[in-house]
C-alpha positions in Angstrom: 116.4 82.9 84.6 119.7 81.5 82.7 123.2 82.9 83.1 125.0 81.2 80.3 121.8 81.1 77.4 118.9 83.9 76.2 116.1 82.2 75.7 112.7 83.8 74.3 109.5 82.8 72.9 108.1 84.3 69.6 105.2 84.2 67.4 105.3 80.0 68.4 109.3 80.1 67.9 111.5 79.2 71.1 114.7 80.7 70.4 117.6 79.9 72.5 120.9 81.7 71.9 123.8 80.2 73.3 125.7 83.4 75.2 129.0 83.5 76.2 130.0 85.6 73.3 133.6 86.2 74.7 134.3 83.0 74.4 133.0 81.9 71.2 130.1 80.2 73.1 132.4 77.3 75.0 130.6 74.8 76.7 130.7 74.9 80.6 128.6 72.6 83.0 126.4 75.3 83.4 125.5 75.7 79.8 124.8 72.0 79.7 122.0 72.3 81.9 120.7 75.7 80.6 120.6 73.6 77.4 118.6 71.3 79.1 116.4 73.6 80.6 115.3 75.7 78.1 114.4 72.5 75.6 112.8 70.9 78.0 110.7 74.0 78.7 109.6 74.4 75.0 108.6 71.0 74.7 106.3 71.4 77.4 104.9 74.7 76.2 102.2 74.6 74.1 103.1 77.7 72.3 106.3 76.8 71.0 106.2 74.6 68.0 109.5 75.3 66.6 112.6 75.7 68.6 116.0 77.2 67.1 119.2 77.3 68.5 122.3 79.6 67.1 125.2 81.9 69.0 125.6 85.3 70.1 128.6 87.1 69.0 130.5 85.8 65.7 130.7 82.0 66.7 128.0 79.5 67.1 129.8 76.6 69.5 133.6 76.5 70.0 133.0 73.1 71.9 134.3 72.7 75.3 135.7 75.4 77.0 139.3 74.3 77.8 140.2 76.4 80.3 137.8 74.1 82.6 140.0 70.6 81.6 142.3 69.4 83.7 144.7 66.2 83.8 142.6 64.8 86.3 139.2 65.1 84.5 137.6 62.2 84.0 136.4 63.0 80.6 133.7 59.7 80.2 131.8 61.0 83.4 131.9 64.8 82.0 129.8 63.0 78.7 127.7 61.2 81.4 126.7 64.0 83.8 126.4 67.3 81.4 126.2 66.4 77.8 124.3 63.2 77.8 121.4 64.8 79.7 121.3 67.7 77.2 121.7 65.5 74.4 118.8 62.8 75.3 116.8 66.2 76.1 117.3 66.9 72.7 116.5 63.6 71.4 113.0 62.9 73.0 111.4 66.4 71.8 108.8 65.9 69.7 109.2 69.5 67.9 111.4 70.4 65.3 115.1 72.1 66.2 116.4 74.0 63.9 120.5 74.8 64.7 120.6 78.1 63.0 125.2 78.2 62.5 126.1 81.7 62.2 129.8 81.0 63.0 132.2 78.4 63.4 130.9 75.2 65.4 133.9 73.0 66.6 133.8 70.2 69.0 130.8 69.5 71.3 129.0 72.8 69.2 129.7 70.3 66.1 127.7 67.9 68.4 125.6 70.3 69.1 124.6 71.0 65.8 124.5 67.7 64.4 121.7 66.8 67.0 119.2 68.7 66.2 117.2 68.3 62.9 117.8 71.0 60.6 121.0 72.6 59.9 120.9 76.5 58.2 124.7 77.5 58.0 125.4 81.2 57.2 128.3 82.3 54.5 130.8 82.5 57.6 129.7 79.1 58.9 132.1 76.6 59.6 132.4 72.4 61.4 135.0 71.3 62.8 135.6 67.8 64.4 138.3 69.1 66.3 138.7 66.3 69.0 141.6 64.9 67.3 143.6 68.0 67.8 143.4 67.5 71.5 144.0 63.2 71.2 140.4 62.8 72.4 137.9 61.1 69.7 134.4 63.0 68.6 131.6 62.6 71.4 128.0 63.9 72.1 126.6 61.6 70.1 128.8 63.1 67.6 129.7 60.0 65.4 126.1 58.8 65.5 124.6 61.3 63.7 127.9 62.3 61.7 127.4 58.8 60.2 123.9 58.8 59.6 124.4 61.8 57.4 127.3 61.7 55.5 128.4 57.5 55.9 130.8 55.5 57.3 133.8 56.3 55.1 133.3 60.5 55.4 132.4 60.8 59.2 136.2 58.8 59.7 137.6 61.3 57.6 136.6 64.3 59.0 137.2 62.9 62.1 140.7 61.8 61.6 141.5 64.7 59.7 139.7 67.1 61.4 140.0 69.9 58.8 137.6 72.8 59.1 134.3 72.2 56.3 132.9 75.6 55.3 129.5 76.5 54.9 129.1 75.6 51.2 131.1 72.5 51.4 128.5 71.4 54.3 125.6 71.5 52.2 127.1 69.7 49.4 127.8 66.5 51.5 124.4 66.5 53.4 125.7 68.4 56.4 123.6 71.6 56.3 120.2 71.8 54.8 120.4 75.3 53.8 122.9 78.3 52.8 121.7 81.9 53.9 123.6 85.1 52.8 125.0 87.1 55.6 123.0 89.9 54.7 119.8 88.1 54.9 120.8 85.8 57.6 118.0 87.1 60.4 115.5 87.3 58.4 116.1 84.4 56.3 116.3 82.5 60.2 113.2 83.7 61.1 111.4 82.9 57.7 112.4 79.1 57.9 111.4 78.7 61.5 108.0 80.7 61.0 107.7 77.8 57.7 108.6 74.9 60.5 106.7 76.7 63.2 103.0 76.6 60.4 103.1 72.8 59.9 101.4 70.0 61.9 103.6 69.5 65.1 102.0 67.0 66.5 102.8 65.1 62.8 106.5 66.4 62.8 106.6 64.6 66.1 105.5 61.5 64.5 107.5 61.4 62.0 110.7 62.4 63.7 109.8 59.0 66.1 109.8 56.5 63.2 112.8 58.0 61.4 114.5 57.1 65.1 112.8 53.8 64.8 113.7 52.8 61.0 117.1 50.9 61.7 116.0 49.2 65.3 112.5 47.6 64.1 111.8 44.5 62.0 110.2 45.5 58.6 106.9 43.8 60.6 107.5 45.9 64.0 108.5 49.4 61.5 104.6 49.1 59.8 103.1 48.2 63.1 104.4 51.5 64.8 104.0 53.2 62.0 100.2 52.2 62.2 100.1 53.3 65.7 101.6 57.0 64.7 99.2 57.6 61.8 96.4 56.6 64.0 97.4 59.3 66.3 98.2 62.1 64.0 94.5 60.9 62.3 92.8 62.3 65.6 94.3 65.4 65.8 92.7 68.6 64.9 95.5 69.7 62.6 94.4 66.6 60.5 90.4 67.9 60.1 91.9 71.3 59.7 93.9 69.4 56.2 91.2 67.8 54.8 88.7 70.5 55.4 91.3 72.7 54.0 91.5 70.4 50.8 87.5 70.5 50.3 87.3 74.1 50.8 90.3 74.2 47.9 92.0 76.8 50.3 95.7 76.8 52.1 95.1 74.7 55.7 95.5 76.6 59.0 97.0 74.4 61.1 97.2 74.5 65.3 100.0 72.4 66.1 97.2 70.1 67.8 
C-alpha cells in the first residue's frame, strides 16, 4: 500500500514507521502524502486510538532530502503542496500522536516531531533546527510549535544557532516528554502508547481542540466552547463507563467511545 512508510495497526495502536532507512528517513514528495495517508486513515478507523510515529534504521527524520533541491525550486510552493497537507492532516486528528525519536530528527523531521503531541526521545535521540545551515529559515509549522514549547527567546536560539540538542537536554527545556533507555526503548514505546491507547479518546479529542483554541478565543468565547466539549464527552459511553467505574470502586474500562 505505501512505498516510502510501514504502517500497521495493533492492539488499537496505528504505528507508522517512516522507511527510507538508507537515507536516514529524508523527506520526498511521496513521503509527504504517505504521511498524509496513513493519519488520515487512523483517524477514520475506529480501532486505532493512538497513533505513533518513529524511524526505521538509526535515524528518525533527517528533514528534506536534498538530493531532490534544486536552484530553481520554489521552496514556498514545496511547504504549500506536500508539507502543509501532511501538517493540517496532523492538526485536525482528534487522537493522540505520539513521535516516538529513536534517532536524530533534523529539519522538516524536527517539524515533524514537534507536531504531534507527545515527544518520547531515546538515549541516541537528537533535534536539530538545521535550516540555517542551508540559509533557509525553520518551516512546517516549525516555529509555531517550537515557540509554544520552549518561548520566544529559545525557539530564536536554536534556530539561529542551530546546534544539535540531545535527548536529555530536550526534556529539560520542555522539548520531549519522556527519556527511554536504548535497551528498553521497544518496549518502553509500546507501554506508553498502550497507556495513551486505554484512555477516553473521544475526551483526548476534546481536549486537544480547546488547547488549539486557548490563545484565539475571548475568555467568554474559551468557556462557551469549552461548555460545548464537556457536553459532548458527557454523552459518550466512555463517560458512564467512569462514573460507573467510580461507584463500583474498580479501575474504568474505557471504549474510546
Amino acid at each position: 500500500m505505501f512505498e516510502t512508510i510501514r504502517y500497521v495497526v495493533k492492539d488499537n495502536i496505528a504505528w507508522l514507521y517512516l522507511n527510507r532507512p538508507e537515507k536516514l528517513n529524508a523527506f520526498v514528495a511521496k513521503m509527504n502524502h504517505e504521511v498524509k495517508e496513513a493519519i488520515k486513515s487512523a483517524s477514520f478507523d475506529e480501532q486505532v486510538r493512538c497513533i505513533v510515529i518513529t524511524g526505521e534504521g538509526r535515524a528518525f527524520c533527517s528533514g528534506q532530502d536534498l538530493s531532490e533541491v534544486d536552484e530553481q525550486m520554489d521552496h514556498g510552493q514545496v511547504l504549500r503542496d506536500h508539507y502543509g497537507p501532511m501538517l493540517k492532516q496532523i492538526s485536525k486528528c482528534e487522537k493522540p500522536i505520539v513521535a516516538a525519536v529513536n534517532g536524530v530528527a533534523a529539519g522538516a523531521g524536527f517539524s515533524l516531531a514537534l507536531a504531534c503531541d507527545f515527544r518520547i526521545v531515546s538515549e541516541r535521540a537528537s533535534f536539530l533546527n538545521a535550516f540555517i545551515h542551508v540559509g533557509l529559515i525553520p518551516d512546517s509549522g516549525n516555529l509555531l510549535y517550537l515557540t509554544q514549547l520552549v518561548g520566544h527567546s529559545k525557539a530564536l536560539e536554536l534556530s539561529v544557532f542551530g546546534e544539535k540538542i540531545p535527548a536529555s537536554a530536550a526534556v529539560e527545556m520542555g522539548l520531549a516528554n519522556l527519556l527511554i533507555s536504548e535497551e528498553t526503548w521497544p518496549d518502553d514505546v509500546t507501554a506508553y502508547a498502550t497507556k495513551l491507547a486505554a484512555l477516553p479518546t473521544k475526551a483526548i479529542g476534546l481536549i486537544k481542540k480547546s488547547l488549539k483554541a486557548v490563545s484565539n478565543l475571548s475568555f467568554e468565547d474559551y468557556l462557551e466552547l469549552e461548555a460545548q466539549g464537556q457536553r459532548v464527552a458527557g454523552l459518550t459511553m466512555d463517560h458512564r463507563e467512569g462514573i460507573q467505574a467510580f461507584m463500583e470502586k474498580r479501575k474504568p474500562v474505557f471504549s474510546g467511545k
